[in-house]
C-alpha positions as CSV (number, residue, x, y, z in Angstrom):
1,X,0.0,0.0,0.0
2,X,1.9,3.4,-0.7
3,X,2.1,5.7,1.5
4,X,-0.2,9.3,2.1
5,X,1.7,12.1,3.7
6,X,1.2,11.5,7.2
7,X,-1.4,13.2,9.9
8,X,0.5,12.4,13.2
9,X,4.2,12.3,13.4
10,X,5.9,11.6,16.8
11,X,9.6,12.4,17.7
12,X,11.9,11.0,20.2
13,X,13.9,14.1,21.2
14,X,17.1,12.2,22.2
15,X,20.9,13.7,22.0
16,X,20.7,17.0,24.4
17,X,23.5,15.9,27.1
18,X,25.6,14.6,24.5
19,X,25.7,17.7,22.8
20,X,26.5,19.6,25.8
21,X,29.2,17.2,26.3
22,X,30.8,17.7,22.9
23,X,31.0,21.3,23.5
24,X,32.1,21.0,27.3
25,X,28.8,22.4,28.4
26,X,26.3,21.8,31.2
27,X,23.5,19.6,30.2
28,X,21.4,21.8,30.6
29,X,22.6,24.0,28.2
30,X,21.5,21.0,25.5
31,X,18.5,21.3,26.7
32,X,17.6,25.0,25.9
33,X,19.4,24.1,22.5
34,X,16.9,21.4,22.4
35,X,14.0,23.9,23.1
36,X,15.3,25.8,20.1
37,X,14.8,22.9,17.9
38,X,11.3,22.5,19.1
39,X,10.4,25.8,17.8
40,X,11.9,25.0,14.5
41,X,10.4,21.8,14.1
42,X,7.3,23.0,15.2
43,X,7.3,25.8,12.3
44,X,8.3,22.4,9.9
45,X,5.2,20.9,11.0
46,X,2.9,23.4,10.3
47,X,4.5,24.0,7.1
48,X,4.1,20.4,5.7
49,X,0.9,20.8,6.7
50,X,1.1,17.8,9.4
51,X,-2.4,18.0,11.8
52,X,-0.8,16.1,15.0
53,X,2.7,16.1,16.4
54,X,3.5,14.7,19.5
55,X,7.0,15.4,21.1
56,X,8.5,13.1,24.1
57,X,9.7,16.0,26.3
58,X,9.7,13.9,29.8
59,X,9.8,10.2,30.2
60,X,8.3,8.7,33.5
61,X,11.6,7.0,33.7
62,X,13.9,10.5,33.4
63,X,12.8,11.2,37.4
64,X,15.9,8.8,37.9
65,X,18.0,12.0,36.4
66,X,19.9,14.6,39.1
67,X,17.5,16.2,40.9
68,X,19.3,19.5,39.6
69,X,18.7,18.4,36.2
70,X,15.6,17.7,36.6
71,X,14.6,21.2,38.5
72,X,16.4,23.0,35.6
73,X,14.2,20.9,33.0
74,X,11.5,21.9,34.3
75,X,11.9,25.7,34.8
76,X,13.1,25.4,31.1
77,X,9.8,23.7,30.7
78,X,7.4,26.4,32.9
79,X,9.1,29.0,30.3
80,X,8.5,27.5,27.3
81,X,4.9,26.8,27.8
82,X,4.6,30.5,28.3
83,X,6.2,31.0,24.9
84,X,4.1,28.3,23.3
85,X,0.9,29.8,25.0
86,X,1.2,33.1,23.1
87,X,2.1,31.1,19.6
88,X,-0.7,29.1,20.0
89,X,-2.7,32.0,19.9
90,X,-1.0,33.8,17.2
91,X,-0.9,30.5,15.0
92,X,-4.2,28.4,15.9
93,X,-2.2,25.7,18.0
94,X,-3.8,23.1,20.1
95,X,-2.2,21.7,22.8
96,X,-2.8,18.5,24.4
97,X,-0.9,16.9,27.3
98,X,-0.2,12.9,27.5
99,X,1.1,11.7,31.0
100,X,1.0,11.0,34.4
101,X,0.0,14.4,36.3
102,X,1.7,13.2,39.8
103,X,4.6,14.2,40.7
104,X,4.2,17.3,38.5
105,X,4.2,20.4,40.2
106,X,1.0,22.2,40.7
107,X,2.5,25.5,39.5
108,X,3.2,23.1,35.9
109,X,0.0,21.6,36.0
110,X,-1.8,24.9,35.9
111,X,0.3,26.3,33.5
112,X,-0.4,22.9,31.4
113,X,-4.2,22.8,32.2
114,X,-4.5,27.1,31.4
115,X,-2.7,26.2,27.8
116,X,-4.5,23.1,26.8
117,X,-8.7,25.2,28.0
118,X,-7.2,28.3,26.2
119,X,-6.2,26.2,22.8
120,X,-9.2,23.5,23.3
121,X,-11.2,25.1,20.1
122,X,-7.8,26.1,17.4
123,X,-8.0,23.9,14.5
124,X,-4.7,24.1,13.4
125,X,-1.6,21.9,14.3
126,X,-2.2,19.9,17.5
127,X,1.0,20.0,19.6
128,X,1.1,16.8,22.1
129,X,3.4,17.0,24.9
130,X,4.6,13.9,25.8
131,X,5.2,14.7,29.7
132,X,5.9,12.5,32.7
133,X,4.9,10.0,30.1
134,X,5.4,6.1,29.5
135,X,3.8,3.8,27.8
136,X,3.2,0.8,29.5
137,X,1.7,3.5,32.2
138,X,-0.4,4.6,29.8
139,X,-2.0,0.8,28.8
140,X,-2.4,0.3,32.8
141,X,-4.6,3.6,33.3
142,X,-6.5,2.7,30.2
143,X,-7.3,-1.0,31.6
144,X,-7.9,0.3,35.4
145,X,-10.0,3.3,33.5
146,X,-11.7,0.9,32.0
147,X,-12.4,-1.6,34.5
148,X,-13.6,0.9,37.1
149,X,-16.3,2.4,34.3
150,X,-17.8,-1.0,34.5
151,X,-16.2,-2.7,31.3
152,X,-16.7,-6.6,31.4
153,X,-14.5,-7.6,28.6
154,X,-11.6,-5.3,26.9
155,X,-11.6,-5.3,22.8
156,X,-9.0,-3.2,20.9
157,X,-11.5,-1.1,20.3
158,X,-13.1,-0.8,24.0
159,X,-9.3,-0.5,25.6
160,X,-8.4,2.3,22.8
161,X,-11.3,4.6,24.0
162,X,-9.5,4.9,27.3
163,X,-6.2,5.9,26.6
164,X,-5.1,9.5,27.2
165,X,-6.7,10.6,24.6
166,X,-8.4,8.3,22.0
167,X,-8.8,11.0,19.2
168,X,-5.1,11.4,18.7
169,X,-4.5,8.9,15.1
170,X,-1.7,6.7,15.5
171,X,1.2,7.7,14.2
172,X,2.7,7.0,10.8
173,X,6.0,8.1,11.3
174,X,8.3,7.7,14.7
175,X,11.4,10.0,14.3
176,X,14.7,9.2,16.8
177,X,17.3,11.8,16.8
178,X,20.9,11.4,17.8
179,X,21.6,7.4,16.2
180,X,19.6,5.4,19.1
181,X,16.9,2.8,17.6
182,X,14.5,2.2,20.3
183,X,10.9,3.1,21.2
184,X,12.0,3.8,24.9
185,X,8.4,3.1,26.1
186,X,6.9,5.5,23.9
187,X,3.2,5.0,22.2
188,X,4.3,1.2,22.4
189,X,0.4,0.6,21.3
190,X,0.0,3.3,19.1
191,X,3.2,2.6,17.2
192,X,1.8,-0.8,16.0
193,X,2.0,-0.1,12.6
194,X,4.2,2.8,12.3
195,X,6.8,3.9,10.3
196,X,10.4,4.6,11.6
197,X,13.2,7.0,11.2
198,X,16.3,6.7,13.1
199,X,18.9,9.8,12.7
200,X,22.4,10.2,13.9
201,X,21.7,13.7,14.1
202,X,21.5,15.0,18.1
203,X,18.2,16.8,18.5
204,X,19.7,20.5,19.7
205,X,21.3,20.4,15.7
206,X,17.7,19.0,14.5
207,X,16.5,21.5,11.7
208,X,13.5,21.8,9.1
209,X,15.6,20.2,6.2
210,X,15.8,17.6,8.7
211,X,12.1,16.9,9.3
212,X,11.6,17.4,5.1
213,X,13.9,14.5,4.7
214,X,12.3,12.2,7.3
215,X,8.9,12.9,5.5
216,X,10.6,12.2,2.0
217,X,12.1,8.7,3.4
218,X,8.5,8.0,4.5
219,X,7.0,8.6,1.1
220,X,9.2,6.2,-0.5
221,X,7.8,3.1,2.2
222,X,5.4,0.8,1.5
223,X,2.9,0.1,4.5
224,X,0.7,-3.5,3.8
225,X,-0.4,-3.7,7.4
226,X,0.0,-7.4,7.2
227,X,-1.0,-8.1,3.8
228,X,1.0,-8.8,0.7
């Protein structure tokens, strides 16, 4: 079956520390570098004309980072959701948020939950940030969400309608930056049929022409979906 240009794209933003570490920098210097590359790849996005992207910002397993690490992620976090908030507005953004919400701060969570109301009706490009997120945590919340509204027996179909959000399409292309081939417990049952694209390329260096090549390499697949 060939390929249509793809609705959802997902990225695996890997390769910040290391590119601090090739330039003798903090970490956390990669990570506002990383940031950077968010913006641009959001602007890539919207120009291809993609209608969801989902970014892994914050795994449920990165807590196990140093706690200074982590506290400087998330301020670098806090100030780019105010950023984003105002180019939602200006570019008919949605945002959506996919995760666990303990043990986010409250100050984060409001700033999340003030985004996602104030965005809920754009039409546009539907940013969804990956946050305190794993997969296999997701598929337990859907089955416990589901058992507790009273389901009997789980289908594919009945199990899907509890996951964080069930109106988000699967997505057909997976991007890894920085030369790592792994899902790292991300959308393990969404990713079912998708298609991948590893990169050596580390995310902070992660440009537009970068994005347009990962969606030329996906036109060029052939997706049977189990058939011939």
């Amino acid at each position: 079956m060939s390929v249509d240009f793809p609705k959802h794209i997902a990225i695996i933003m890997d390769g910040n520390g290391r590119w601090a570490q090739k330039r003798h920098l903090p970490r956390l210097a990669g990570h506002k570098a990383g940031a950077k590359a968010v913006e641009r790849t959001l602007r890539a996005a919207q120009k291809n004309g993609i209608s969801f992207l989902t970014l892994y910002a914050f795994s449920a397993e990165n807590w196990s980072r140093p706690q200074e690490e982590i506290n400087g992620l998330m301020q670098l976090l806090s100030q780019a959701l105010d950023d984003y908030s105002h180019k939602a507005m200006q570019h008919n953004i949605r945002l959506w948020f996919s995760g666990q919400r303990h043990p986010l701060s409250p100050q984060l969570l409001s700033q999340i939950d003030a985004i996602v109301q104030k965005t809920a009706k754009h039409t546009g490009l539907t940013l969804n940030l990956a946050l305190n997120y794993g997969a296999r945590q997701e598929i337990l919340h859907a089955v416990n969400a589901a058992f507790a509204a009273g389901e009997k027996a789980l289908t594919q179909e009945t199990l899907h309608r509890y996951l964080y959000h069930p109106d988000l399409p699967d997505p057909e292309l997976i991007i890894r930056t920085s030369g790592e081939e792994r899902l790292s417990n991300f959308l393990l049952w969404q990713a079912a049929y998708s298609e991948f694209y590893f990169t050596p390329v580390l995310w902070p260096d992660f440009t537009e022409h970068d994005f347009e090549q990962a969606l030329a390499i996906y036109k060029t697949r052939t997706r049977r979906f189990g058939g011939i």
